[in-house]
C-alpha positions as CSV (number, residue, x, y, z in Angstrom):
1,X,15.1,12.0,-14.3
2,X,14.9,8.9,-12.0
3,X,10.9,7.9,-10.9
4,X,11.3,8.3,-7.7
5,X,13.0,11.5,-7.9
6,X,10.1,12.9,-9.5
7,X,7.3,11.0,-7.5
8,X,9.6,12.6,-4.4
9,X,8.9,16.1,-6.1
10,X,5.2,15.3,-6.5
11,X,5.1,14.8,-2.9
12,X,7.0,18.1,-1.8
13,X,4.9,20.5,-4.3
14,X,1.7,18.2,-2.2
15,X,2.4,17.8,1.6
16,X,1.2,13.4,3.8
17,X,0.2,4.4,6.2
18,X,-2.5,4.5,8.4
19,X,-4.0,1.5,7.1
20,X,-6.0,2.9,4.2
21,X,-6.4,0.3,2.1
22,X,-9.9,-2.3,3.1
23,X,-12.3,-3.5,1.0
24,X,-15.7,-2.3,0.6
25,X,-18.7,-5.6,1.2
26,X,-20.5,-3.9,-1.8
27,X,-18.0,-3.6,-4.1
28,X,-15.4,-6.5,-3.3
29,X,-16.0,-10.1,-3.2
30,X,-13.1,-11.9,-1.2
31,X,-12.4,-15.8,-1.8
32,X,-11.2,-17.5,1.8
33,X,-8.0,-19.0,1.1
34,X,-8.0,-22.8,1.7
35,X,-4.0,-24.2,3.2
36,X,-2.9,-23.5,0.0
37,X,-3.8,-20.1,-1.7
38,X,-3.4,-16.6,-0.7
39,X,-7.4,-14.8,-0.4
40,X,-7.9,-13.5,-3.5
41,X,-9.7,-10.0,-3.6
42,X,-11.4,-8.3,-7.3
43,X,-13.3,-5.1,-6.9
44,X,-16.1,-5.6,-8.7
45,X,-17.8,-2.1,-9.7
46,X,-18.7,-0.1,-12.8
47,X,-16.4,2.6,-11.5
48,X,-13.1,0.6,-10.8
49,X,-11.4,2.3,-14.4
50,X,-12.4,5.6,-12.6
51,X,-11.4,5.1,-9.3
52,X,-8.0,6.2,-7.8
53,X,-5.7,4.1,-5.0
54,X,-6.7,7.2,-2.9
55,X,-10.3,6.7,-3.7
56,X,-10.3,3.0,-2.8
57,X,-8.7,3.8,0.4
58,X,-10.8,6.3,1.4
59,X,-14.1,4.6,0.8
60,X,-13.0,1.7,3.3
61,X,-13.2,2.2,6.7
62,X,-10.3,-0.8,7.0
63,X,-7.9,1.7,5.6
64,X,-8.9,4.8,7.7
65,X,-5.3,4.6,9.6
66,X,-3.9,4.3,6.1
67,X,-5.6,7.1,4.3
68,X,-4.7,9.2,7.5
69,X,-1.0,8.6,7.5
70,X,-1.1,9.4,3.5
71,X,-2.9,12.9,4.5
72,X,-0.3,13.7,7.1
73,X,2.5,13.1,4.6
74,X,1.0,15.1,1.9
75,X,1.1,11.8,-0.4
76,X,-3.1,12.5,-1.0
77,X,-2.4,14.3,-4.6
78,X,0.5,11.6,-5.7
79,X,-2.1,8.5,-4.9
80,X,-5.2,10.2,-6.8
81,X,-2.8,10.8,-9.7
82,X,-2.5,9.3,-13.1
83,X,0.5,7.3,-12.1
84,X,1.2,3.6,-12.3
85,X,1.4,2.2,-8.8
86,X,1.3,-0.6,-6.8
87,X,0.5,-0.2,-3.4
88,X,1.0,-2.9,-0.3
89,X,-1.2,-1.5,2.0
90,X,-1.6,-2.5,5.6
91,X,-4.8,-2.6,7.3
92,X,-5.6,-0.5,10.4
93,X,-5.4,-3.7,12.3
94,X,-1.6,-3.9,10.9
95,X,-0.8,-0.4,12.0
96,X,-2.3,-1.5,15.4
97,X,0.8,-3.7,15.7
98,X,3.5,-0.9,15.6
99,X,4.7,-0.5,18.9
100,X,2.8,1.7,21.1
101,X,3.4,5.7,20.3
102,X,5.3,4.6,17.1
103,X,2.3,6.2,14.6
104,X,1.3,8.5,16.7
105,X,5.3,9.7,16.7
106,X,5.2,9.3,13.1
107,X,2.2,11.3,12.2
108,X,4.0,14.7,13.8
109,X,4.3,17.4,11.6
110,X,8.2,16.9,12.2
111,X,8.5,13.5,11.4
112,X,6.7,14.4,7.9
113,X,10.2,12.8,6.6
114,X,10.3,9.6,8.0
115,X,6.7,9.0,7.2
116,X,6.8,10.1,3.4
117,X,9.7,7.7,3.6
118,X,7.8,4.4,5.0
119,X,5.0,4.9,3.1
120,X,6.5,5.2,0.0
121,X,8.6,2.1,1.2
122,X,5.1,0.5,0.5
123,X,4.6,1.4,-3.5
124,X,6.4,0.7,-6.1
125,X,6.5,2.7,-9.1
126,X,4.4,0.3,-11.8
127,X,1.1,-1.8,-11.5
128,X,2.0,-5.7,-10.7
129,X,-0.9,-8.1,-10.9
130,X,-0.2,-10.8,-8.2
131,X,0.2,-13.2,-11.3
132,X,3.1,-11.1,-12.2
133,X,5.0,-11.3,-8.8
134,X,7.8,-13.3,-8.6
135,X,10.2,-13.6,-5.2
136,X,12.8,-12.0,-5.4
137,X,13.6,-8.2,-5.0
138,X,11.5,-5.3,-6.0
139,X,12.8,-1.4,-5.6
140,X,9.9,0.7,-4.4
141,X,9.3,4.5,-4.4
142,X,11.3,5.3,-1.8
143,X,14.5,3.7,-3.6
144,X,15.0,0.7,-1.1
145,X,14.0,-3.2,-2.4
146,X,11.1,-5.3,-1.2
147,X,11.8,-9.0,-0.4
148,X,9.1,-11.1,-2.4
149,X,8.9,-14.9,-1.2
150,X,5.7,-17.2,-1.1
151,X,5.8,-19.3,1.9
152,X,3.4,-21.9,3.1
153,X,2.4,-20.7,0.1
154,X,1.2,-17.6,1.2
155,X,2.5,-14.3,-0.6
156,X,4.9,-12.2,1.6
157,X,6.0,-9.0,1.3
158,X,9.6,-9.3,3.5
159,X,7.6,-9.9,6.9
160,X,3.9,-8.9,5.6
161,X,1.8,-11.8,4.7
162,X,-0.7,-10.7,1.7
163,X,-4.1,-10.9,2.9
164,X,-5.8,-9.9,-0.7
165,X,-5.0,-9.3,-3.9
166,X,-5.5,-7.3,-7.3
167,X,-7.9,-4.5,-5.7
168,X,-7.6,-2.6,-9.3
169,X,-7.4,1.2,-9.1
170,X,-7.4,3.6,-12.3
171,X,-3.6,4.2,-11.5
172,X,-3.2,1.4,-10.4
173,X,-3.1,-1.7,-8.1
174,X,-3.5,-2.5,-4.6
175,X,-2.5,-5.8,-2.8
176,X,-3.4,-5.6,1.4
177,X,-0.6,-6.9,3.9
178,X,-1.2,-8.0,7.7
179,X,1.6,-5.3,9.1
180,X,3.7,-2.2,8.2
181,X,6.9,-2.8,6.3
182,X,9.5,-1.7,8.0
183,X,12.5,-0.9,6.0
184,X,15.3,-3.2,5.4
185,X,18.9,-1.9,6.0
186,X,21.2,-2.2,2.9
């Protein structure tokens, strides 16, 4: 059975991107990037091995928008499980960008479709260091492909710039972007 067939019938037996995903002063240390690097982000705590994505998310007030979205698409179970997954989460300030009503549209319990489907437009279905990330195409959970590209070199994520990277979760890794991917037509 495909992956994402079965991390689609993970998410139907459990119900849910506000942007979920910050980082925590006391247990991340972030690098500035200078003209030429992407910020560079390491959690740095005795728990990290035991930690899930969903317990990252929810213990930083950055990804409260995040963590809320996952809960209204029933995605809470999936992102706390022993999967492999890395997530490109957006910050609330990125789902502050949406056009106005557009999260507040998508967080209706009759939109649960469209939701499940942009978040899981943001994971893909195996941990990727940023050292491992190459541009080029990536397929993510929902089935569609991710455009990878580094410009001015910067890491982005189709139109997301990468704010900070390698937040390591027990299932998994996280890698923060500046706004919502929307979905690419194919």
């Amino acid at each position: 059975m495909h992956f994402s067939s079965l991390f689609k019938g993970a998410l139907v037996s459990t119900l849910v991107l506000s942007p979920m995903l910050g980082l925590m002063p006391a247990q991340a240390e972030m690098n500035k990037p200078n003209k030429s690097s992407t910020e560079t982000t390491k959690i740095k705590t005795s728990q990290q091995a035991q930690t899930s994505i969903l317990d990252i998310a929810k213990s930083n007030e950055n990804f409260s928008t995040l963590v809320a979205a996952f809960q209204a698409a029933g995605l809470e179970e999936v992102l706390a499980s022993n999967g492999q997954f890395t997530v490109f989460a957006p910050t609330n300030e990125a789902f502050a960008k949406l056009p106005q009503g557009q999260l507040e549209e998508l967080l209706k319990p009759e939109n649960k479709a469209q939701l499940v489907s942009l978040l899981t437009y943001h994971a893909v279905p195996s941990a990727i260091a940023s050292t491992a990330i190459q541009p080029g195409t990536i397929t993510t959970v929902e089935g569609r492909s991710l455009q990878l590209s580094i410009a001015d070199s910067k890491l982005k994520v189709n139109d997301a710039t990468v704010l900070a990277t390698d937040i390591q979760a027990s299932n998994g890794v996280i890698h923060v972007v500046d706004s919502v991917i929307i979905p690419m037509a194919q």
